[in-house]
KEROMAR-900417 format. One record per residue (C-alpha): y, x, z. Coordinates in pm, 1 decimal. Layout:
! KEROMAR-900417
Y, X, Z .
...
This chain:
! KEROMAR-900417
-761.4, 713.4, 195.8 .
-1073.6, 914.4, 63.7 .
-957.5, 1274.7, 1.7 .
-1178.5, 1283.4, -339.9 .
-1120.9, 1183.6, -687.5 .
-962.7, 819.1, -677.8 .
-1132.8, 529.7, -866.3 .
-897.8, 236.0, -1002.6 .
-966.6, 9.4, -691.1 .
-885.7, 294.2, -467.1 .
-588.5, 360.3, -586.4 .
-442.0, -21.5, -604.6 .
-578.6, -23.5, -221.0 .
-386.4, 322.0, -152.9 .
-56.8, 187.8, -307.4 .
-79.5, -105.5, -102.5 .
-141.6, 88.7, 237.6 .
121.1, 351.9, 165.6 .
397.6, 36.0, 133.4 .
243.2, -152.0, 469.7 .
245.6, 187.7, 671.6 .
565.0, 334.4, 541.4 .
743.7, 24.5, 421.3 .
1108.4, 123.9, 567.0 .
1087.9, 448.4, 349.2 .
874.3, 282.5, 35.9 .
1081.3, -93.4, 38.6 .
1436.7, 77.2, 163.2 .
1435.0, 299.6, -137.6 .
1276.9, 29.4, -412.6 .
1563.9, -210.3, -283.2 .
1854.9, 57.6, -302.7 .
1718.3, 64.1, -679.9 .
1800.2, -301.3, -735.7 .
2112.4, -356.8, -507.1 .
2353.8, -251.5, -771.7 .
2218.5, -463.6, -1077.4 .
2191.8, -803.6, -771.2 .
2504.6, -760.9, -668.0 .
2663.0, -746.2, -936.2 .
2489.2, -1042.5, -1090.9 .
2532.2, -1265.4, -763.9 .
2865.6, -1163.1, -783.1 .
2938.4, -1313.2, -1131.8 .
2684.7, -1657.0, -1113.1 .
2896.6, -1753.2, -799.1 .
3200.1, -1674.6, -972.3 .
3122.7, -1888.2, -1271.3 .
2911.5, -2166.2, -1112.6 .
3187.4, -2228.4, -844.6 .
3502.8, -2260.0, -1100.8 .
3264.0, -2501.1, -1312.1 .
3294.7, -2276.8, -1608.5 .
3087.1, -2093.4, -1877.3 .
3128.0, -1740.9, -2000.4 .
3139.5, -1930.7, -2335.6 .
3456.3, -2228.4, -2215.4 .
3597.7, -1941.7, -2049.5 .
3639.6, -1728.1, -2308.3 .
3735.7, -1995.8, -2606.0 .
4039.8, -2048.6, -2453.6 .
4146.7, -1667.6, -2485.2 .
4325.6, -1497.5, -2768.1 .
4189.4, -1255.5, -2999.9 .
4325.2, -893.3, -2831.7 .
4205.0, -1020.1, -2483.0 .
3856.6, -1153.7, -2616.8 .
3847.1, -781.2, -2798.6 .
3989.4, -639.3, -2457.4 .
3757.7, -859.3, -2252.7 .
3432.2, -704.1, -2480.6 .
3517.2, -333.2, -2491.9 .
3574.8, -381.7, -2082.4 .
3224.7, -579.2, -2067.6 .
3048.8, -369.3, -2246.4 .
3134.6, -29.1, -2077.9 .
3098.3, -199.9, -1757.0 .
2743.7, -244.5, -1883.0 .
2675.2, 47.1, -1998.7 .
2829.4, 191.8, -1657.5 .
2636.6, -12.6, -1447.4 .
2305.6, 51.4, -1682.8 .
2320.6, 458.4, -1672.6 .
2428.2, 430.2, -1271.8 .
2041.4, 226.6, -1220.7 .
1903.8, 458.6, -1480.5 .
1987.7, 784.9, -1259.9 .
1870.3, 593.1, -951.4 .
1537.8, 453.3, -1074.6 .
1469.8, 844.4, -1175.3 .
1585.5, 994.0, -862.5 .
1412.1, 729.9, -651.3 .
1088.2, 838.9, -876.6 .
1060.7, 1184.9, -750.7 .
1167.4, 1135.8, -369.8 .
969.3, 816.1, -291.9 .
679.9, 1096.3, -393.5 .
674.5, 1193.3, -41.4 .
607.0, 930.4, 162.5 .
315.5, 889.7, -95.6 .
190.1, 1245.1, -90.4 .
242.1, 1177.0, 325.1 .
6.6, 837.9, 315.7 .
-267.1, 1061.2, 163.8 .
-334.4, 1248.5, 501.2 .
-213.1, 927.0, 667.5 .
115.1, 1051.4, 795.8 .
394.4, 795.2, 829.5 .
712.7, 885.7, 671.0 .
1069.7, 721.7, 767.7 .
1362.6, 649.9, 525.0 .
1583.0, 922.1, 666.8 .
1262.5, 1141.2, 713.5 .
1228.8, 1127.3, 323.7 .
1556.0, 1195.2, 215.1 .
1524.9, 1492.8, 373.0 .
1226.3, 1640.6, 287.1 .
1299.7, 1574.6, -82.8 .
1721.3, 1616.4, -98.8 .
1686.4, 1991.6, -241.9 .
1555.0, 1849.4, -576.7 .
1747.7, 1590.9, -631.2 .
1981.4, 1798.3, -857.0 .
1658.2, 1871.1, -1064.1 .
1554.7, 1483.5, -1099.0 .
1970.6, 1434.3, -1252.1 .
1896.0, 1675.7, -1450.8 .
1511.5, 1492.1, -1589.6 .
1699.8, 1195.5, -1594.0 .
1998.0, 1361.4, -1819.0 .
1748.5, 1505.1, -2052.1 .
1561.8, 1182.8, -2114.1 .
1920.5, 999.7, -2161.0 .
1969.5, 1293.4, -2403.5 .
1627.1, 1282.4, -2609.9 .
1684.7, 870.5, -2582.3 .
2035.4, 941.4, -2765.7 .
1926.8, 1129.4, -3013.2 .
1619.1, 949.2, -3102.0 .
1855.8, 675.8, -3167.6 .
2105.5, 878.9, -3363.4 .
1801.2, 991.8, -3608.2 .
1688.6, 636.5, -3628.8 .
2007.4, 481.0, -3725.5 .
2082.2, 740.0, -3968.3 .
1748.4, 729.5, -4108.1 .
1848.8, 357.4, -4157.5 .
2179.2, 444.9, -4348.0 .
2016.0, 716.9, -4552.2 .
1703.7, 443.9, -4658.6 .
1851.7, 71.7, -4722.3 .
2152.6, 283.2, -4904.9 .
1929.9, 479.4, -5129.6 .
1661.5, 252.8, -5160.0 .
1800.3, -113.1, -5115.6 .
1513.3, -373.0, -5036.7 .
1240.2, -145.0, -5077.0 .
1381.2, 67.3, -4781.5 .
1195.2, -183.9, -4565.1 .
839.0, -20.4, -4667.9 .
971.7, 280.2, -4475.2 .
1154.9, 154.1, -4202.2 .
872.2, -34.5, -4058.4 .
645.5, 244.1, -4036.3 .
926.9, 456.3, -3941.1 .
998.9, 217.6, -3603.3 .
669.4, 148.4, -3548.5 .
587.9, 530.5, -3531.4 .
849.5, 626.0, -3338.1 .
781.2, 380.9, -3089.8 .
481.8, 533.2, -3050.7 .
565.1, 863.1, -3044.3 .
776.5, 778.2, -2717.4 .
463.1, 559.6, -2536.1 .
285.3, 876.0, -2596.0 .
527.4, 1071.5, -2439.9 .
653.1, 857.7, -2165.8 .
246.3, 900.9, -2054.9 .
225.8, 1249.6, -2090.3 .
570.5, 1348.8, -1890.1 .
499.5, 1047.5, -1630.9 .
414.8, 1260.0, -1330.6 .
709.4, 1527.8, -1379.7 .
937.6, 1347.4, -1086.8 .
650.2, 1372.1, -840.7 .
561.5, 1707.7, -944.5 .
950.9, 1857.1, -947.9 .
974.5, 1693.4, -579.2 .
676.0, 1807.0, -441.8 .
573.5, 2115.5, -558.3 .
956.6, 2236.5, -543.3 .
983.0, 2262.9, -947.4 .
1280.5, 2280.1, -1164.8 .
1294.1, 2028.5, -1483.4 .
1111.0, 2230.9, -1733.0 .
807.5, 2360.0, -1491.1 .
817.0, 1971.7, -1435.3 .
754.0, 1873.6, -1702.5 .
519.3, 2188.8, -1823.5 .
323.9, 2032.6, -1495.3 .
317.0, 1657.9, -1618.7 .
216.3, 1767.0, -1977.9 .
-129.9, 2032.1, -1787.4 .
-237.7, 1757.7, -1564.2 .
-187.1, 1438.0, -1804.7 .
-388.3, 1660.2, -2078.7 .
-718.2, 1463.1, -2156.3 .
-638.9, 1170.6, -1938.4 .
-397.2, 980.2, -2105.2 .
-630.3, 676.2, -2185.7 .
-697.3, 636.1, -1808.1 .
-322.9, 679.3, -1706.0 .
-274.9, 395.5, -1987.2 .
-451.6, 156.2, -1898.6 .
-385.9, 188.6, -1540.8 .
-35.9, 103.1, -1582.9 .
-105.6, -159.0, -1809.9 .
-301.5, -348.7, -1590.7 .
-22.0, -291.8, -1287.5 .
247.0, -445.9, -1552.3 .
63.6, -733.4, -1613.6 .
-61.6, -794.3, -1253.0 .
310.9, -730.7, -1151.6 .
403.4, -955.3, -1396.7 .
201.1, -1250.2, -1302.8 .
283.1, -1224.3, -916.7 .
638.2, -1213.0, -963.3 .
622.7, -1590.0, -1225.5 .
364.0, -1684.0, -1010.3 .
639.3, -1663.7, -684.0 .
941.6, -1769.8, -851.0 .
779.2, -2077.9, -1017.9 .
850.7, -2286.4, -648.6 .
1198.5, -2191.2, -706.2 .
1228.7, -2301.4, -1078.1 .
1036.1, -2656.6, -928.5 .
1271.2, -2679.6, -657.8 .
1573.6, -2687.2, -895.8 .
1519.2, -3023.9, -1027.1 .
1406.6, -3181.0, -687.4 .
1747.6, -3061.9, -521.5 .
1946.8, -3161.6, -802.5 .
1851.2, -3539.3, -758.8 .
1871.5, -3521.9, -377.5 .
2253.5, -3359.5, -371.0 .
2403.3, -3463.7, -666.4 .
2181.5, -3810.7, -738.8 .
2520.6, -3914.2, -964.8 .
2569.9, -3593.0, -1164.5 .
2839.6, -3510.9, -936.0 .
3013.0, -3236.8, -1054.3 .
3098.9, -3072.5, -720.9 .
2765.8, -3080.2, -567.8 .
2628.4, -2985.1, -872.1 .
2817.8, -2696.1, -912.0 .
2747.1, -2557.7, -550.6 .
2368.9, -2663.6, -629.5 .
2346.1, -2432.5, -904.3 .
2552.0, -2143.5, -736.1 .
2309.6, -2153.2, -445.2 .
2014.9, -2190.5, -655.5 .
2140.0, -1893.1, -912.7 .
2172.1, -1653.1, -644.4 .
1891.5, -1752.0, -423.1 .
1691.0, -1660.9, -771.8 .
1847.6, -1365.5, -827.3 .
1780.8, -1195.6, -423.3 .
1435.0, -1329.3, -469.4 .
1392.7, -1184.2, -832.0 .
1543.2, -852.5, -644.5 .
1281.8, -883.1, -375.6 .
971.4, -909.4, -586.1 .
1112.7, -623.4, -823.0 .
1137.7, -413.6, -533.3 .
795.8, -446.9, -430.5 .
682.0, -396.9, -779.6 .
865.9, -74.4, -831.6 .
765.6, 14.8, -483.4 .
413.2, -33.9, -579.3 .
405.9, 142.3, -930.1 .
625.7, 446.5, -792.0 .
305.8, 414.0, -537.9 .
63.7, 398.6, -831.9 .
224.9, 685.9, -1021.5 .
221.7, 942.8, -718.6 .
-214.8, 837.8, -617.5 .
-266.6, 961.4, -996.7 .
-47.0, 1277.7, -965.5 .
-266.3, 1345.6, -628.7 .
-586.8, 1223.0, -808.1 .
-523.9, 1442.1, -1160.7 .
-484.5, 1724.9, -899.2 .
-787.7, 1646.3, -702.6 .
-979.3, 1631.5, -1030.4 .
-829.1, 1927.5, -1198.9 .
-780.8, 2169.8, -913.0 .
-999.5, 2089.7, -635.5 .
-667.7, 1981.6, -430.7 .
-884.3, 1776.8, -199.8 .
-1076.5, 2056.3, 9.3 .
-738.7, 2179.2, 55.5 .
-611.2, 1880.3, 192.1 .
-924.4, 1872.3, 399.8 .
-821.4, 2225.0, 552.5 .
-475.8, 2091.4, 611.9 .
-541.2, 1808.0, 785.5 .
-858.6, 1965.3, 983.2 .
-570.1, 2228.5, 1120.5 .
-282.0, 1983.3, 1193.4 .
-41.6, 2167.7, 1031.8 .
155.9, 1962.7, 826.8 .
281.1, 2259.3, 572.6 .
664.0, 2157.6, 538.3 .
594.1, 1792.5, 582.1 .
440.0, 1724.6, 253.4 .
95.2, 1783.2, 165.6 .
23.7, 1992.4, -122.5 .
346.1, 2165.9, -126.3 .
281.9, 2586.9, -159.3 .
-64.7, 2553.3, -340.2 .
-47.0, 2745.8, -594.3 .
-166.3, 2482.7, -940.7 .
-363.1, 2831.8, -1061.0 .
-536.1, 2854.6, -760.3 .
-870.4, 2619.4, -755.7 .
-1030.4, 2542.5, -446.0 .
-1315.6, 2416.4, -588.9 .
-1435.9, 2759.2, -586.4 .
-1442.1, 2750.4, -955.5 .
-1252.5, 3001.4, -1164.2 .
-956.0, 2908.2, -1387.4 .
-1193.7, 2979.1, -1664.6 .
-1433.6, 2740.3, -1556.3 .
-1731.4, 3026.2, -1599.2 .
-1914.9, 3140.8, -1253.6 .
-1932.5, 3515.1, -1141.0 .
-2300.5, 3679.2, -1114.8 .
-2268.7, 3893.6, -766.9 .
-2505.6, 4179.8, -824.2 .
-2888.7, 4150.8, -709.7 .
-2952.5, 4145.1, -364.3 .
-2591.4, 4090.6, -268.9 .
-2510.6, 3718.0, -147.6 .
-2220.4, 3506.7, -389.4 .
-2100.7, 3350.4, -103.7 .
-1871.6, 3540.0, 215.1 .
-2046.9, 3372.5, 496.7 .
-2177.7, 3488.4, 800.3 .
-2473.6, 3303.9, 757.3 .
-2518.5, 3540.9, 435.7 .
-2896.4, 3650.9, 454.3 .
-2892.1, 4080.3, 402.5 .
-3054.5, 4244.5, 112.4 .
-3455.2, 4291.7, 175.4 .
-3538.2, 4640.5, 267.4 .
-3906.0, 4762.9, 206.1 .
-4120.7, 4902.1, 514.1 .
-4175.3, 5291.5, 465.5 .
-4487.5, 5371.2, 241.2 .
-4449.2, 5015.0, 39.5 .
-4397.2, 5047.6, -295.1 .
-4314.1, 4727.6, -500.0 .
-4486.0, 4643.8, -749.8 .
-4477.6, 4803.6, -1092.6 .
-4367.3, 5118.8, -924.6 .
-4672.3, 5289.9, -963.3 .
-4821.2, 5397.5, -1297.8 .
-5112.0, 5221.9, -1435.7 .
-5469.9, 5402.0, -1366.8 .
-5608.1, 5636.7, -1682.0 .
-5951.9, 5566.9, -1818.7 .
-6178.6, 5842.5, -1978.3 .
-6270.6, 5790.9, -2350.7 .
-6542.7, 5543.3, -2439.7 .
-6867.2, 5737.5, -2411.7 .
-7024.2, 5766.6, -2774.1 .
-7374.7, 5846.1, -2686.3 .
-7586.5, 5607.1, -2419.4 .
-7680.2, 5711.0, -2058.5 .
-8050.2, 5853.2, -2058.9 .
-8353.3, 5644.6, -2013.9 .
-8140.8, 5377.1, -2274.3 .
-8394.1, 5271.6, -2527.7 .
């Protein structure tokens, strides 16, 4: 990987090499993310497929208290299992930052190997991922109240309001989601706590939020695309099975064909979105090193560390300094004027300040010659 500012198809072809040379730490940690949401769904479409019954037979034949009972227990479950996948998708953010910031000097980093080198912040990435649940809550709270307030003040004409209202807000949090994108890979490896995180997000996402846009647009939609473009063999092979093991709409076969098929589609879904989570996690960390290369000059240091070998706590630009520029430009972008004669750079190869032989005077140092006064009368013998 070029230590330089990244272009676009640098960074898709960094992302990709980090996952092939560290794929136990990059694919162990992007599938720990989605374990909890597949098990939990094979659990339930082998459940239902094998006793031959929908949620919606199922629950028809229960009485009112247990289908109220039955909701209130479905939907905390939900919301259980939905904030437990929140809190691992952020902390899984921050520490898959180091096997990225690793791949940069092309180190290889192992799944216990990054645990470790990132398990003193993960206190600080619960607490991110607490105050983004918290900003998401109230957000919502304003929202719905703002709704209350508008339809039961103004009725129908509420909507001329509302729209704009949503439509701004949503917004509001693209914008924001941009600008505090890079605050997990900043807490986890520059050893930050949640508000220098984010302070550091918000400096080094300043003036390239277009770029950071666009980027991640075009990873959804390739994303996107691979993942229909894979499970479309599986959504063919459904209807080819179905006639080959139940070719009379046999309800047993049937029922185990759809089982298998269900769950086979949900571990591959869980595949492919680990690999896509594994590669934006990848994309997001290559911009946090590129903003820094760009802004900072983090790439000659980088260049030092890997020239001496010393791998500086295991993660490379850990301990330098954000105010510090190795660039050799000042953090007010202006350059110093060393005096005359003195050299503006601390070299040894330095040339030393001219000295004059004895007797030389430079010139300008002496004073101009006098001249006598015009002579008003001619020179004898002048006609």
């Amino acid at each position: 990987m070029p230590l330089r500012p990244l272009l676009f198809g640098e960074i898709l072809d960094g992302s990709f090499q980090t996952i092939r040379r560290n794929a136990g730490a990059m694919l162990g940690a992007a599938l720990l993310a989605q374990t909890l949401a597949t098990v939990v769904s094979a659990v339930v479409t082998a459940e239902t497929e094998s006793r031959g019954q929908s949620i919606a037979t199922w629950v028809s034949g229960m009485a009112p208290p247990e289908m109220i009972g039955l909701g209130f227990g479905l939907l905390i479950g939900a919301a259980v299992l939905g904030l437990l996948s929140f809190f691992i998708s952020i902390v899984l953010q921050g520490v898959m930052a180091v096997p990225v910031a690793r791949s940069v000097l092309n180190w290889r980093t192992g799944f216990k190997e990054m645990w470790k080198l990132s398990r003193s912040k993960i206190g600080s990435l619960l607490a991110y991922g607490g105050l983004q649940l918290l900003a998401g809550i109230t957000l919502g709270v304003v929202l719905v109240g703002a709704v209350v307030l508008l339809v039961d003040g103004m009725r129908g004409s509420s909507a001329l309001i509302l729209v704009p209202l949503f439509l701004g807000s949503m917004l509001i949090v693209v914008w924001l989601s941009i600008r505090l994108l890079l605050a997990p890979a900043a807490i986890v490896v520059e050893q930050l706590d949640v508000l220098d995180g984010l302070r550091r997000s918000w400096q080094l996402t300043r003036h390239s939020w277009w770029r950071i846009f666009g980027i991640l647009l075009v990873i959804s939609l390739l994303i996107g695309i691979i993942s229909q473009i894979v499970l479309l063999p599986l959504g063919l092979a459904s209807g080819g099975l179905s006639s080959v093991i139940a070719p009379h709409g046999d309800d047993a076969g049937q029922r185990a064909l759809d089982a298998g098929l269900g769950i086979a589609a949900i571990i591959v879904t869980a595949v492919i979105g680990a690999v896509g989570y594994a590669f934006q996690t990848s994309v997001m960390g290559l911009l946090y090193f590129d903003l820094r290369m760009r802004k900072e000059g983090l790439d000659l240091a980088l260049q030092r560390q890997l020239e001496s070998g010393n791998e500086a706590d295991g993660v490379p630009g850990r301990g330098v300094a954000p105010e510090v520029n190795f660039a050799g430009r000042p953090p007010t972008g202006n350059w110093p004027q060393p005096p005359y004669g003195q050299s503006p750079y601390n070299s040894p190869y330095a040339q030393p300040p001219y000295n004059p032989p004895p007797g030389y005077n430079p010139p300008g140092s002496n004073p101009p010659p006098s001249y006598g006064p015009h002579p008003t009368n001619p020179p004898p013998g002048a006609g």
